[in-house]
C-alpha positions as MATLAB code, in Angstrom:
seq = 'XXXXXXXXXXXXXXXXXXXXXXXXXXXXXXXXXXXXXXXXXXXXXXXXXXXXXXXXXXXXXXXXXXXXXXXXXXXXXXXXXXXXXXXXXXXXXXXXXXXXXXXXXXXXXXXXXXXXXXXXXXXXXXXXXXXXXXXXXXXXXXXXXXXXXXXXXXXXXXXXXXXXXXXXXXXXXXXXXXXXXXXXXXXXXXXXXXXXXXXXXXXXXXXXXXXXXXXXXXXXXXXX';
ca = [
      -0.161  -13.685   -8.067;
      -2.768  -15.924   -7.780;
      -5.263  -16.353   -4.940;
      -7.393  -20.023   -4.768;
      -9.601  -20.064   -1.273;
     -11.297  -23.742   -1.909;
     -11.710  -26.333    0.688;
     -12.294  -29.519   -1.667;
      -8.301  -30.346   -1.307;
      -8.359  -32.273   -4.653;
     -10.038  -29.655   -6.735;
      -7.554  -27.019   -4.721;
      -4.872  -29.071   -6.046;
      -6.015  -29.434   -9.294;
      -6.197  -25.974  -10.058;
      -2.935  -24.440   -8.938;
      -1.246  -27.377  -10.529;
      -3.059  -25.973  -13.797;
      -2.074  -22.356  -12.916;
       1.433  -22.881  -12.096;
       1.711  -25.346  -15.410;
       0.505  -22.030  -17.425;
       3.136  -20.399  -16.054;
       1.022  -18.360  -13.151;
       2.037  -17.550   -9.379;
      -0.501  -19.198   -7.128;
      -0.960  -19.783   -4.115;
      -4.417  -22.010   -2.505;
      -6.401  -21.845    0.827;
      -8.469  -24.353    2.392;
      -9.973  -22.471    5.019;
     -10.820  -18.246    5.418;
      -8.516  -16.983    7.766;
      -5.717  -18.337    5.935;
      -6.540  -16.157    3.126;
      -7.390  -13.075    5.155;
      -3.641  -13.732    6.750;
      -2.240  -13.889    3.206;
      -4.022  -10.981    1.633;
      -2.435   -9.237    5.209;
       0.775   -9.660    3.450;
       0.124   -9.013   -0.552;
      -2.626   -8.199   -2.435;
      -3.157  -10.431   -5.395;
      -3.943   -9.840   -9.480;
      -6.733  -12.323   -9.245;
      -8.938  -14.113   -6.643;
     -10.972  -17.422   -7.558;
     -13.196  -17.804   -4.247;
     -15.463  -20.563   -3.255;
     -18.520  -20.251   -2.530;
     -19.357  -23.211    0.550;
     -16.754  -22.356    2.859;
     -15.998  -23.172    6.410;
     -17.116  -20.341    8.847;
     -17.390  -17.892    5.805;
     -18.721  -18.283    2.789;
     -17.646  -17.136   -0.283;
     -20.602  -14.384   -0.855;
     -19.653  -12.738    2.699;
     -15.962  -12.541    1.571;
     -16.332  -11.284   -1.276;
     -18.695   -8.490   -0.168;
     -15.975   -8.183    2.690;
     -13.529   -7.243   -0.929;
     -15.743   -4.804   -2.605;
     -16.174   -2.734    0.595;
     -12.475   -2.058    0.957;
     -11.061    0.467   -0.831;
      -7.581   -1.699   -1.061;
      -9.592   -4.664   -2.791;
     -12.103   -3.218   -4.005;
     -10.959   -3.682   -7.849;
      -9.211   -7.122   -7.328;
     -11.156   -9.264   -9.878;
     -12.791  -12.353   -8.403;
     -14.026  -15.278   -9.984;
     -16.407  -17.201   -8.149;
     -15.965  -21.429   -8.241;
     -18.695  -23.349   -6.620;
     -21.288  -26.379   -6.968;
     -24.072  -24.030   -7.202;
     -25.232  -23.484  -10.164;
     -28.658  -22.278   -9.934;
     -29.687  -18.874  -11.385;
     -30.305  -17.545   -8.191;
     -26.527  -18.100   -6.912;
     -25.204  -16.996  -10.294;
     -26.795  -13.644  -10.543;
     -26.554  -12.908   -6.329;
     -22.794  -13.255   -6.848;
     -22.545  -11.356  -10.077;
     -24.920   -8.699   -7.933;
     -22.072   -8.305   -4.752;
     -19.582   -7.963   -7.449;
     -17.998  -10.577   -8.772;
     -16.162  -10.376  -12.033;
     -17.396  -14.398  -13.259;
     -18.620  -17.226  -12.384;
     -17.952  -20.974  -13.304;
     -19.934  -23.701  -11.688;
     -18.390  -26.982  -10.730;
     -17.562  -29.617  -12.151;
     -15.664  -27.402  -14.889;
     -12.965  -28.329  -17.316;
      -9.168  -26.795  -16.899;
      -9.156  -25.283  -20.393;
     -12.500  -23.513  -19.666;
     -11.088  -22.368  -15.918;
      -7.605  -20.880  -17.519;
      -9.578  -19.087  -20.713;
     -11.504  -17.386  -18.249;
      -8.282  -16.585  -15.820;
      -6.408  -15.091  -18.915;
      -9.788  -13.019  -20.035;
     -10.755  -11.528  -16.481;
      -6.125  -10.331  -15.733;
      -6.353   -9.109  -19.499;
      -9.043   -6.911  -18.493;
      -7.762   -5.933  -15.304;
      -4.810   -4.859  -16.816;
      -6.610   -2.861  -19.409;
      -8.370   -0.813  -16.866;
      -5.432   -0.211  -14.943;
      -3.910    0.880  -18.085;
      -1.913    4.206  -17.422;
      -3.661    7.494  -19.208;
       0.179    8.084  -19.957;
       3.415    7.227  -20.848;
       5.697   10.226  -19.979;
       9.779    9.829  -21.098;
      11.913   13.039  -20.763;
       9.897   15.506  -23.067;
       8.027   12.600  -25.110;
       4.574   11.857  -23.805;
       2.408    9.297  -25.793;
      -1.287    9.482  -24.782;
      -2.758    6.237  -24.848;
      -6.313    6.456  -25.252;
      -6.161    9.180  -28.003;
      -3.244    7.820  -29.857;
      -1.578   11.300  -29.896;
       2.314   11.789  -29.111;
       3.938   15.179  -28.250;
       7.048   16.348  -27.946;
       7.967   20.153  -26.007;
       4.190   20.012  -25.849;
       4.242   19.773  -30.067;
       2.110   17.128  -31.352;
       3.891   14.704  -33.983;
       2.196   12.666  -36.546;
       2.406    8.981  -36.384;
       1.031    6.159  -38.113;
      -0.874    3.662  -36.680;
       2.568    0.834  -36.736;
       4.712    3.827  -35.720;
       2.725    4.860  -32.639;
       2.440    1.273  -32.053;
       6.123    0.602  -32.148;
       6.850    3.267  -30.208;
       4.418    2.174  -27.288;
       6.002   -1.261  -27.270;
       9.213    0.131  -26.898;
       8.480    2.991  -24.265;
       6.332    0.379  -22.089;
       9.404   -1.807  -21.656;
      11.793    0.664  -21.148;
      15.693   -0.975  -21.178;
      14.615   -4.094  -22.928;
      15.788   -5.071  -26.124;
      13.733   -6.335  -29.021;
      15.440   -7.995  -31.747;
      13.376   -6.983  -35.447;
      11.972  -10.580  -35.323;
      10.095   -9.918  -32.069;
       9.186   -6.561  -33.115;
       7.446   -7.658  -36.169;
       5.917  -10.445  -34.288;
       4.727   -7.716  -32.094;
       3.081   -5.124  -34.543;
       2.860   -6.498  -37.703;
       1.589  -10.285  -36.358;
       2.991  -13.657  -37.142;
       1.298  -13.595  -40.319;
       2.999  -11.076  -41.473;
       5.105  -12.128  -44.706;
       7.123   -8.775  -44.917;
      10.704   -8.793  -44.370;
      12.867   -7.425  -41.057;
      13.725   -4.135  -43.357;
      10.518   -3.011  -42.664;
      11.698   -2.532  -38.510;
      14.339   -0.365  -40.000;
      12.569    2.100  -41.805;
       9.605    2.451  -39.343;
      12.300    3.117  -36.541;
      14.652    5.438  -38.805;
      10.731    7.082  -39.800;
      10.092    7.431  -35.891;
      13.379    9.090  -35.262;
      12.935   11.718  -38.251;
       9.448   12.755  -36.778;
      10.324   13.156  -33.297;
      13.467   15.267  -33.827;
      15.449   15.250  -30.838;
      13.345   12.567  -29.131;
      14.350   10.177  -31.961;
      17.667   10.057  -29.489;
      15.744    7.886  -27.096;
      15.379    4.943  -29.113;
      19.206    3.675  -28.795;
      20.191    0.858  -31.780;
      21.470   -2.266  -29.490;
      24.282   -3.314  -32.236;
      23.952   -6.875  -33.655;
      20.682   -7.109  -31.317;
      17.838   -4.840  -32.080;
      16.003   -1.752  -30.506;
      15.393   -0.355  -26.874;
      14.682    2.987  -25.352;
      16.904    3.059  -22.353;
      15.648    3.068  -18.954;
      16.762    6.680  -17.834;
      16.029   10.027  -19.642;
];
């Protein structure tokens, strides 16, 4: 979910019309204490705040969001007709994640949007993924099983991370090489088969967790 606080009704308009068209939940705010109401009822992934606001300004919500502990890490992106230095850097100073200065162009507005949740969700990126005895740790690219460390390869740990992170979902072997090998990749859908039949060998009885879907694909079921 989306959060837009922005008086100007026709720039409000424009943007969650762009949001929603990219396939985003959003929902806009004209005035501050209909967004304080709404952030009462759910927190949202993003916030793109306003700076000249009725009552409150932008600047005193947002440092209103960095000094609570609940909202503390919600990124913001601050929208507003100043574009002086001055504002630029005071913003960036009380926290705020960017900045893009009216008038600005759609394309420009969603790039940023999909840049600032991509890093969110990198930094909220668990340590771990833990299924029955399998644990993959993410930052150091190391996989255990009973505590025994097994030796993948970069696709296999890569595959097996896809899988694990969607737990229950199927992936057919074109989506699978779409998702590790790229769409450039001119191999052929054999090459899903031996890196999964590979992944089962090396992680003995774990290798039971990733179930063959028959006709579909691959999926590591949702319960241990």
């Amino acid at each position: 979910m989306i959060y837009l606080l922005e008086d100007d009704s026709s720039i409000r308009e424009l943007v969650l019309y762009t949001l929603k068209q990219g396939e985003y939940e959003a929902e806009g705010f004209d005035h501050p204490d209909a967004f304080w109401k709404a952030m009462e009822k759910e927190l949202p992934d993003l916030i793109l705040l306003d700076i000249m606001l009725p009552e409150q300004d932008g600047i005193a919500i947002l440092s209103l969001l960095r000094e609570d502990v609940q909202t503390a890490n919600i990124p913001v992106m601050m929208l507003t007709a100043k574009g002086s230095e001055y504002d630029k850097v005071s913003a960036l100073d009380l926290g705020a994640d960017d900045y893009l200065a009216k008038p600005f162009g759609m394309m420009e507005m969603m790039a940023r949007v999909r840049a600032l949740l991509r890093r969110n969700r990198i930094n909220t990126r668990p340590e771990t993924i833990v299924h029955g005895d399998l644990i993959l740790y993410l930052g150091q690219h190391i996989v255990t099983v009973n505590d025994e460390r097994i030796h993948l390869t970069f696709k296999e740990f890569n595959l097996l991370e896809l899988l694990l992170e969607n737990k229950g979902q199927v992936f057919n072997r074109d989506q699978l090489l779409n998702r590790i090998w790229g769409y450039d990749f001119d191999g052929e859908s054999r090459t899903v088969d031996v890196h999964i039949r590979t992944l089962r060998q090396k992680l003995g009885d774990a290798g039971a967790y990733i179930e063959t879907v028959r006709g579909v694909g691959y999926r590591i079921g949702a319960q241990v």
